[in-house]
N, C-alpha and C positions, 0 to 999 in steps of 0.2 A: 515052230514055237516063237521064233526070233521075230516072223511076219507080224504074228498076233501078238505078240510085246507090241509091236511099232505102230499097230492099232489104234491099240488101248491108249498108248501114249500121246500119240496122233492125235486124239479126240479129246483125251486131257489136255493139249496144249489147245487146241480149238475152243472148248468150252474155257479154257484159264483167259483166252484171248477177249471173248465175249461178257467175260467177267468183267474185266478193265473197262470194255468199252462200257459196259452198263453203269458204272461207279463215272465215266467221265458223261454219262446223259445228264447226271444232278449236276454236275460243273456250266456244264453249256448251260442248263436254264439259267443257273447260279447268272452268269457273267453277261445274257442276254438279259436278263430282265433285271438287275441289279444295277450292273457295268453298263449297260448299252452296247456292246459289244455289240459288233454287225456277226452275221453268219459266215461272211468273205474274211473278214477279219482272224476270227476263232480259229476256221480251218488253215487260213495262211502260217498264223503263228504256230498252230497245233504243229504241222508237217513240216516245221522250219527249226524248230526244236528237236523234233525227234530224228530229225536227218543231222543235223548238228552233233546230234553221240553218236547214230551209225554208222555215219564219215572215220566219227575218231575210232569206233571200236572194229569197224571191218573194211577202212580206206585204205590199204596197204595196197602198194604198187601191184603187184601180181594180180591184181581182183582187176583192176580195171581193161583191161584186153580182151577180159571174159564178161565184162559187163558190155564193154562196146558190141562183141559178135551177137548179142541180144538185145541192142539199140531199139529194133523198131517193138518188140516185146515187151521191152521194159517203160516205153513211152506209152504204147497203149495202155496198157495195168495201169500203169502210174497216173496216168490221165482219168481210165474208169475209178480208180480208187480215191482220187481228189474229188472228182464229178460229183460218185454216187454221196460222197459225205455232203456237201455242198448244197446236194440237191433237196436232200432228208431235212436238214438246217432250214431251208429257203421254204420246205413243207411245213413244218411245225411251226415259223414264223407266222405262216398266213390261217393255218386252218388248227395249231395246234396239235399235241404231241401225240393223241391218241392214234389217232386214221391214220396217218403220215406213217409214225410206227409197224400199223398191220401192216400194209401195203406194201412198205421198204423190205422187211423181214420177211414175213411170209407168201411172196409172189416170189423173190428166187427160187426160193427151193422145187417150187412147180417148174419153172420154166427151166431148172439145171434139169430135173431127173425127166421130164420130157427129150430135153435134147439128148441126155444120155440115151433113153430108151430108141429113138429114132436113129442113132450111132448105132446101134447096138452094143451099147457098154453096159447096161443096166438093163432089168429084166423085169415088168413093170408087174411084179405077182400081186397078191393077194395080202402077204402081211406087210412089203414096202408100201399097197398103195393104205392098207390100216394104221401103219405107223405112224407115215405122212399125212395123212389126216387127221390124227391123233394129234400130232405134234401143232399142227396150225392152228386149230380147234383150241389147245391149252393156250396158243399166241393169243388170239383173239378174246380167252377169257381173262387171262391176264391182264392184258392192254384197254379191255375196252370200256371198263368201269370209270375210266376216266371221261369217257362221253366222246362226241365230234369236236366240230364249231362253233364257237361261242353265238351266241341272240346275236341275231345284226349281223352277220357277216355278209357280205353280197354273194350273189352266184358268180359272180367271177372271182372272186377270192377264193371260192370254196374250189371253182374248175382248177386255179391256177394254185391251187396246194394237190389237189388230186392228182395233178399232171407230173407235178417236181417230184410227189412221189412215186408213182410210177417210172419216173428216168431213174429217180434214185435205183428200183430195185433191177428194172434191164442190167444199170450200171453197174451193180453191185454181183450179178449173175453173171455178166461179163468178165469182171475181173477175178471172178471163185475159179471161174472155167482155164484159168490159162496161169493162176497164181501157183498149186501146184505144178507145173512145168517147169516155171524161171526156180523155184525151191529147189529142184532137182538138177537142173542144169546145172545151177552156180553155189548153191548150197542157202540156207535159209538167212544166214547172216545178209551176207553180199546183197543178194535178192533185197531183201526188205530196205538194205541202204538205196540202191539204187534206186526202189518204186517210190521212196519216202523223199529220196532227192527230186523226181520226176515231179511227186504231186504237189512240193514246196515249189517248184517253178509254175506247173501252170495254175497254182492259187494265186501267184503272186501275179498273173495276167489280169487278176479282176481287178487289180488297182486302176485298170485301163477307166473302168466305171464307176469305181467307189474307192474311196480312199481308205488303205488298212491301216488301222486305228492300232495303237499299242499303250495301253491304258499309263496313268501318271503314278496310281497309287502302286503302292506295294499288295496289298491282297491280291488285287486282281492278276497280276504280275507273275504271283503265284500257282495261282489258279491255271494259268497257262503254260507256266514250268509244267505242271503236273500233266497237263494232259496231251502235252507233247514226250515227255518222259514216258510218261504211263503208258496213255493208253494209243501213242503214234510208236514210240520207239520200241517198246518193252510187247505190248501185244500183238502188235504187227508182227515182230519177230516169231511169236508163239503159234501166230496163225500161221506166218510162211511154215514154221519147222511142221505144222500138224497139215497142211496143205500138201506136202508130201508125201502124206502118207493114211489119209483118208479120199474117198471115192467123194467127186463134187459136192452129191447130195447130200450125204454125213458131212461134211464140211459147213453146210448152209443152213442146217439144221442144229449142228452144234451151237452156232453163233442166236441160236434164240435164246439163247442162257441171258443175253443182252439185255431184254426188255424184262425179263424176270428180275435179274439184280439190280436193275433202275429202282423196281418196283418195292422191292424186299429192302430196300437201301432208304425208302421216302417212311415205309413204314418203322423200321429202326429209330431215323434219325430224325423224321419230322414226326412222328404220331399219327401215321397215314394208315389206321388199322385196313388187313386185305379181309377183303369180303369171303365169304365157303366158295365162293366162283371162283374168286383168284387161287384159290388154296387148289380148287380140282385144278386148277387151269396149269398151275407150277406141278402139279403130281404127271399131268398130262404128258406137260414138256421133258419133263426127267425120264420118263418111262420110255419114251420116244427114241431121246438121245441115246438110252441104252440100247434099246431095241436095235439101234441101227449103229453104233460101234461094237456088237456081238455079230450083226452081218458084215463089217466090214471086216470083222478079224478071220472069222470064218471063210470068207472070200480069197484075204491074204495067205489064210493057211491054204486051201485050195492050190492055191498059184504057186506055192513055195513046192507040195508035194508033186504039182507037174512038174518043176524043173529039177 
């Protein structure tokens, strides 16, 4: 029972995480096409704030011995999880937010529960591969009412947002795959300080080629409080603690909650009526994420009555 508690909660904190980031997708347009903000800028400051409270809330001596004996672990993670955001950013820059979107999101989840399935961690039946196509299917209805590329974009524009999104999602499936492990090792506090210190460093290496801007006004200023608080410090956390305790795939699929609340967020508060597509598309995704926190709890109870 205690397993399937940790589940359920598991995937609450997962979906709470992808919540946050979905409410900081209107910030990033907000501060690029308002502010001018660069993509390298956003993400430097985002990860530079949110390591700033996790320093203070879980930098106690003792954590750090435990974070050195996972140096080369927490450098990688921390590296794919600054990349993959970076890369998404540098996507929608050129080809805009829709494509970049599917791509980023919905191409992990295939290529976790494939490696799963060739590990033999995962058992590629009949209603995972239903769910999973379910779930992508509602991504894509979601996201895609917004269209491609704007008139005029070049084929190389269009290649070189296809590309940055595909690293984003490698990148993002990279770090789903190994981010449960450092949670469990070190605990999800520690964890998330360490990856969030890792990915404020190598953000701050793009200065090498673009200088990071840190805007004059006050709004904007704000804007980046928030989404280093939010949705670097507060849901990172949320995802390390449920990263623990979901299977890859439920993990990657949780975080579609992302583009739905972007979406559910433009309609609220800009007048961005959703179309009956988007409507099936958000019934698609929720049914999904169920579907597959009832298999992971079921799994966990499994495992609890083996031992």
């Amino acid at each position: 029972m205690a397993s399937t508690r940790g589940s359920a909660a598991g995937m609450a904190a997962a979906c709470g995480a992808a919540f946050l980031w979905g409410t900081g997708a209107l910030v990033v347009n907000l501060l690029i096409a308002r502010f001018g903000l660069s993509p390298e800028s956003i993400s430097f400051w985002r990860f530079v704030v949110g390591a700033v409270l996790l320093v203070a809330l879980f930098g106690r001596p003792a954590a750090w011995p435990r974070l050195r004996a996972q140096a080369g672990l927490l450098l990688g993670a921390g590296s794919c999880m600054s990349l993959y955001v970076l890369c998404w950013f540098l996507g929608i820059a050129r080809i805009g937010a829709a494509v970049p979107t599917l791509i980023a999101l919905c191409l992990p989840p295939v290529l976790v529960t494939l490696l799963a399935v060739a590990r033999g961690r995962e058992r590629l039946d009949g209603p995972l591969a239903t769910t999973l196509t379910a779930a992508l299917a509602g991504t894509a209805l979601v996201v895609l009412r917004e269209g491609g590329p704007a008139a005029g974009t070049s084929a190389g524009t269009v290649a070189a947002g296809v590309l940055f999104s595909v690293a984003s999602a490698l990148l993002y499936a990279g770090f789903t795959l190994v981010s449960g492990r450092l949670s469990l090792a070190l605990g999800a506090g520690p964890a998330t300080m360490g990856l969030t210190v890792v990915a404020a460093a190598v953000m701050g290496l793009s200065a090498l080629y673009a200088p990071l801007a840190w805007p004059g006004d006050v709004p904007p200023e704000a804007w980046l409080l928030y989404l280093g608080l939010v949705t670097a410090a507060i849901a990172l956390l949320a995802f390390s603690w449920g990263a623990a305790r979901l299977s890859p795939t439920a993990l990657t699929v949780a975080t579609l909650v992302e583009p739905l609340t972007a979406v559910l967020l433009a309609a609220l508060l800009l007048g961005q009526a959703l179309s009956t597509s988007q409507w099936l598309g958000a019934v698609l995704m929720l049914a999904s994420i169920g579907a597959l926190g009832r298999r992971d709890a079921r799994r966990a109870a499994g495992a609890g009555r083996g031992h």
